[in-house]
C-alpha positions in Angstrom: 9.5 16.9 -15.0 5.7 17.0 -14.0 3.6 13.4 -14.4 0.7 14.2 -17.2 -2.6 15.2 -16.0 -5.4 12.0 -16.1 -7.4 13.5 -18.5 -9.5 16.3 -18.6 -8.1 19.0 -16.9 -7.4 17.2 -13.9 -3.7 15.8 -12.3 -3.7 13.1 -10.4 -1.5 13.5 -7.0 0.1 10.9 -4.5 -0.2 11.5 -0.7 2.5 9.8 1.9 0.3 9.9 4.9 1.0 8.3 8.7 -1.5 8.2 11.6 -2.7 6.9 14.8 -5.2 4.9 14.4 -6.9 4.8 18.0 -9.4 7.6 17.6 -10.3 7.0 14.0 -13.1 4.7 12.9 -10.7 3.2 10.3 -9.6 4.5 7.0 -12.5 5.1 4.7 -15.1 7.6 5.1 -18.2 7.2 6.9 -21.1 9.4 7.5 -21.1 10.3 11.5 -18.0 8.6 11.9 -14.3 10.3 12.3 -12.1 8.8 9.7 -8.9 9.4 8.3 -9.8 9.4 5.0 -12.8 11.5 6.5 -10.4 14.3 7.3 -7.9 14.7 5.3 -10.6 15.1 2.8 -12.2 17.3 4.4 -9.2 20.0 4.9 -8.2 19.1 0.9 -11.8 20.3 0.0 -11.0 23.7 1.7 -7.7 24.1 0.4 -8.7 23.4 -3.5 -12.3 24.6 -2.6 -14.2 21.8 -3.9 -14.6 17.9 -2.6 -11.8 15.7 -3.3 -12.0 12.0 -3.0 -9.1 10.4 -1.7 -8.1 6.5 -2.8 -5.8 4.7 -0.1 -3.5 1.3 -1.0 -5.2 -0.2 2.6 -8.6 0.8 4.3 -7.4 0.4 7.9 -9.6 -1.0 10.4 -10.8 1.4 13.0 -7.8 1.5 15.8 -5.1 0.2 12.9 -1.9 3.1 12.5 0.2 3.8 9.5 3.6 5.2 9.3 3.4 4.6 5.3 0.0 4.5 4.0 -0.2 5.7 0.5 -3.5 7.3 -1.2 -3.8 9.5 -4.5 -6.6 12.4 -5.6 -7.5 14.0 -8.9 -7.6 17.8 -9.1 -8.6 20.0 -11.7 -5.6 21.7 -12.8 -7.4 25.5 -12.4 -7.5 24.0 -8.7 -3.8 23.6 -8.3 -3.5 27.4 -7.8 -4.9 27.0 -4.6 -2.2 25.1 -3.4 0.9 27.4 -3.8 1.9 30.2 -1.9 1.2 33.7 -3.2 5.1 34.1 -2.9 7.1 32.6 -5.4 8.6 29.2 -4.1 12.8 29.1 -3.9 14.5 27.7 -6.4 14.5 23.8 -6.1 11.9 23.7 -3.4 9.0 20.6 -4.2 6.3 21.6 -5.5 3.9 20.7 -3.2 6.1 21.5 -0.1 4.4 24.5 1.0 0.7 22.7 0.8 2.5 19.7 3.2 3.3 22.8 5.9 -0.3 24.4 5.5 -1.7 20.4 6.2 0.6 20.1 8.8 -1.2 23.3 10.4 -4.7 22.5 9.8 -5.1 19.0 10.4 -5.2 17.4 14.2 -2.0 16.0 15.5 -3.2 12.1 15.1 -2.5 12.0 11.1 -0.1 14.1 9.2 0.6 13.7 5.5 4.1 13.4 5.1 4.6 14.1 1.5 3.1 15.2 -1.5 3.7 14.5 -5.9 2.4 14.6 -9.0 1.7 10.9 -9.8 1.6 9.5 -13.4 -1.2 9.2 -15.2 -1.4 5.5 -14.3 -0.9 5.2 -11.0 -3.3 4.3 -8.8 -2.5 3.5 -4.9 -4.6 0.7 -4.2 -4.4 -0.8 -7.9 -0.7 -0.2 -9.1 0.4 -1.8 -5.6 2.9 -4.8 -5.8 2.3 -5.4 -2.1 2.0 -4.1 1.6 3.7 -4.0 4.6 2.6 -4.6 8.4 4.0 -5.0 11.6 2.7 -5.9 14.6 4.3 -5.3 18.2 3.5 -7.0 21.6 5.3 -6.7 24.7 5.7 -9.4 26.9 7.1 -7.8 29.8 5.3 -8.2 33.2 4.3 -4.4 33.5 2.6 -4.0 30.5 3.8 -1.6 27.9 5.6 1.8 28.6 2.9 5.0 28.3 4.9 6.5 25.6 4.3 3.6 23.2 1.0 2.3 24.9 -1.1 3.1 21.9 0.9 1.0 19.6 2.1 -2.4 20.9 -0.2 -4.8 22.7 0.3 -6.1 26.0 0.9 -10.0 26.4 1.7 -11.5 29.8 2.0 -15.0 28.5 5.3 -16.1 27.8 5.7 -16.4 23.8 7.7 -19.2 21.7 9.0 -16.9 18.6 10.7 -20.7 17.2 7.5 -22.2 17.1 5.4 -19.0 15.9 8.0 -18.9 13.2 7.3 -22.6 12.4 3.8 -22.5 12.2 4.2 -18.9 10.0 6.4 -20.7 7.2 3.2 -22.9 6.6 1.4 -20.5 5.4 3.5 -18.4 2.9 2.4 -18.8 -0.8 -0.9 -18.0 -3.2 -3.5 -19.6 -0.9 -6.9 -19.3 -0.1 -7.2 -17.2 3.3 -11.0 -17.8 4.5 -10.5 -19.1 7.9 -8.5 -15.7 8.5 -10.6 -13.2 7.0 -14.1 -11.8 8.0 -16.7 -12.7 5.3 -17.2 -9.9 2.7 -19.9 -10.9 0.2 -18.4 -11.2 -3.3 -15.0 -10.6 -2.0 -12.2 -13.4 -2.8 -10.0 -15.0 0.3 -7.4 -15.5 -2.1 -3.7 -14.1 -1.4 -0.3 -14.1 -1.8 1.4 -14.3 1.6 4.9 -13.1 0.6 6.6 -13.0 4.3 5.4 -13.7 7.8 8.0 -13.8 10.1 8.7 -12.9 14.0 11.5 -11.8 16.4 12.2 -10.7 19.9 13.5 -7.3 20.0 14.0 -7.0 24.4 10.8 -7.9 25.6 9.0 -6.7 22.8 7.9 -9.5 19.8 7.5 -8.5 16.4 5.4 -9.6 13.6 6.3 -8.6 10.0 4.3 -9.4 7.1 3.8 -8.8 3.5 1.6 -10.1 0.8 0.2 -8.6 -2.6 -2.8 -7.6 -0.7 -4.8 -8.5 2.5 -8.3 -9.4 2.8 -10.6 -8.1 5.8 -9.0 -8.1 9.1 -6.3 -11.0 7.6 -3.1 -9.9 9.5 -5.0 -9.5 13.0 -6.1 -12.9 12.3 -3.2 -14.5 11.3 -1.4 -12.8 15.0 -3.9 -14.3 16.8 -3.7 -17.6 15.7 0.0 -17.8 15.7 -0.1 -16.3 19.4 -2.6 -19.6 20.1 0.5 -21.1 18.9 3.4 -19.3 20.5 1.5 -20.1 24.3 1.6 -24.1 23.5 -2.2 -24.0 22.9 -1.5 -25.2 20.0 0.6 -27.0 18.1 2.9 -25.7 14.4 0.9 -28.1 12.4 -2.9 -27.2 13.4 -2.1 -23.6 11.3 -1.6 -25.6 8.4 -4.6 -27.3 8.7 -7.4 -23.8 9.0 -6.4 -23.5 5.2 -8.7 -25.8 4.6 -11.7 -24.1 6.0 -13.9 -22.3 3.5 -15.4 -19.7 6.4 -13.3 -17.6 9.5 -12.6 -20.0 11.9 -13.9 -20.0 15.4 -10.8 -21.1 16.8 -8.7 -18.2 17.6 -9.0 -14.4 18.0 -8.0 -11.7 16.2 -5.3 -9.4 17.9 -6.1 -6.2 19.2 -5.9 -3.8 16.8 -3.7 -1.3 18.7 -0.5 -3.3 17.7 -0.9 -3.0 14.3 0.7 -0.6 12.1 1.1 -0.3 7.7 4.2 0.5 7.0 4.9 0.5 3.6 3.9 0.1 0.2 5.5 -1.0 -2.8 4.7 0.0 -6.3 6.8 -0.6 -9.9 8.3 2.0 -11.9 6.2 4.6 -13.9 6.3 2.8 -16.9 4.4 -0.6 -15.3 1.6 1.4 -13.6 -0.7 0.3 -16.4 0.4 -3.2 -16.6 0.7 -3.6 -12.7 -3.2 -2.1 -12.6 -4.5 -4.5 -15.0 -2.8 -7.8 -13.1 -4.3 -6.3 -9.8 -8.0 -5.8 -11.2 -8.4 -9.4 -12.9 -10.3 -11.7 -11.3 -7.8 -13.8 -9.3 -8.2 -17.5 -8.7 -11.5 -19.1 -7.8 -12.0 -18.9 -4.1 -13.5 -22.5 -2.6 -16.3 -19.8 -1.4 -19.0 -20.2 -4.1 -20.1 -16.3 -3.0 -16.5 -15.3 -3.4 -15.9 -15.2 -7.4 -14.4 -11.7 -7.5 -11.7 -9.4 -6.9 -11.2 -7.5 -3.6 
């Protein structure tokens, strides 16, 4: 059965969308800048012949990929025309499918929405999240990293410990108060649950999964590269631990390049605890150490 429109004429509809990340400025749009938000918005506005505004569950950072980035729109239902076929659709065919194949015409080959459905009333992509997924690939081996997959995993030459990466990583699992891995954001809390941050070799390739409620700016990239510090011996297990207690980004380490990082998923509750989920998300969490931090994301 079709979700209820949002409210005045207009339905709200989810968007499963995967890209590349290397040529886009990030997610969110920005005047002169190519974005992927940017252009899917852009082809929508033709198709329904007015702007659209698209709402994603993670701005990306300019070279960041997604294989399951998640966004939602509102169009007016008298829009909605635009998007069907002028032949009647088979029987049992989704809804949407025949917009998906028109996107998958019109838009370049670097992002491709992959699905999309009505959404409930209350759902909201960034807001109704229970938490996202990354991974993050490297490849130790002494050539570098195969063409076909040079765009997504990052060269390392230095030999890696996973055991002691994974050591340090179970440190910092748990509610905590991020700052020393997060670029300062003026009235935005460090504040987050890290719900998984684990590693494993795979070959010569090392992989980084992890998962929290929600990320804060440039977080993950942060946490890789201080976790690498640790996998060369520069550092020891414990000295992770002890960046939780700085109240600023630490000077330390360096993020990882952003070419091995990809969103992979995002989870969200059943219909029914949109609302509920939404309101939990948009309270003010936990009182960052930061005095200019008191807010949500």
């Amino acid at each position: 059965m079709p979700a209820p429109d949002t409210g005045g004429g207009h339905v709200r509809l989810r968007l499963d969308i995967a890209y590349d990340g290397t040529e886009f400025a990030g997610w969110a749009t920005q005047a002169g800048q190519r974005t992927v938000a940017g252009v899917i918005e852009e082809r929508l506005a033709a198709v329904f012949r007015e702007p659209v505004t698209l709402r994603a569950a993670g701005r990306t950072d300019t070279g960041v990929h997604a294989t399951g980035q998640v966004a939602h729109l509102d169009v007016p239902e008298a829009a909605l025309v635009h998007a069907y076929p002028r032949t009647p659709r088979p029987d049992g065919e989704p809804e949407f499918l025949p917009l998906v194949r028109r996107l998958a015409r019109f838009l370049p080959p670097d992002v491709r929405v992959r699905d999309i459905t009505r959404a409930a009333a209350d759902f909201d992509a960034r807001f109704s999240a229970l938490r996202r997924h990354y991974e993050y690939r490297l490849s130790t081996a002494a050539y570098g990293v195969d063409p076909q997959r040079a765009r997504f995993v990052t060269p390392w030459a230095r030999p890696l410990d996973v055991d002691a990466m994974n050591q340090a990583s179970a440190k910092l699992l748990g509610l905590r108060d991020f700052a020393a891995f997060c670029r300062h954001r003026e009235g935005a809390t460090t504040i987050r649950e890290l719900q998984r941050l684990d590693w494993e070799r795979s070959g010569q390739d090392v992989i980084a999964r992890v998962s929290a409620d929600a990320f804060c700016w440039n977080m993950v990239r942060s946490l890789v590269g201080a976790l690498l510090a640790v996998g060369e011996g520069r550092r020891p297990p414990e000295w992770i631990a002890a960046l939780l207690q700085n109240d600023r980004r630490s000077s330390d380490f360096a993020a990882a390049p952003a070419r091995g990082l990809t969103l992979v998923a995002v989870d969200y509750p059943a219909d029914p605890e949109l609302a509920a989920r939404s309101r939990v998300t948009r309270a003010v969490r936990p009182q960052s150490r930061r005095p200019d931090s008191p807010g949500p994301p």
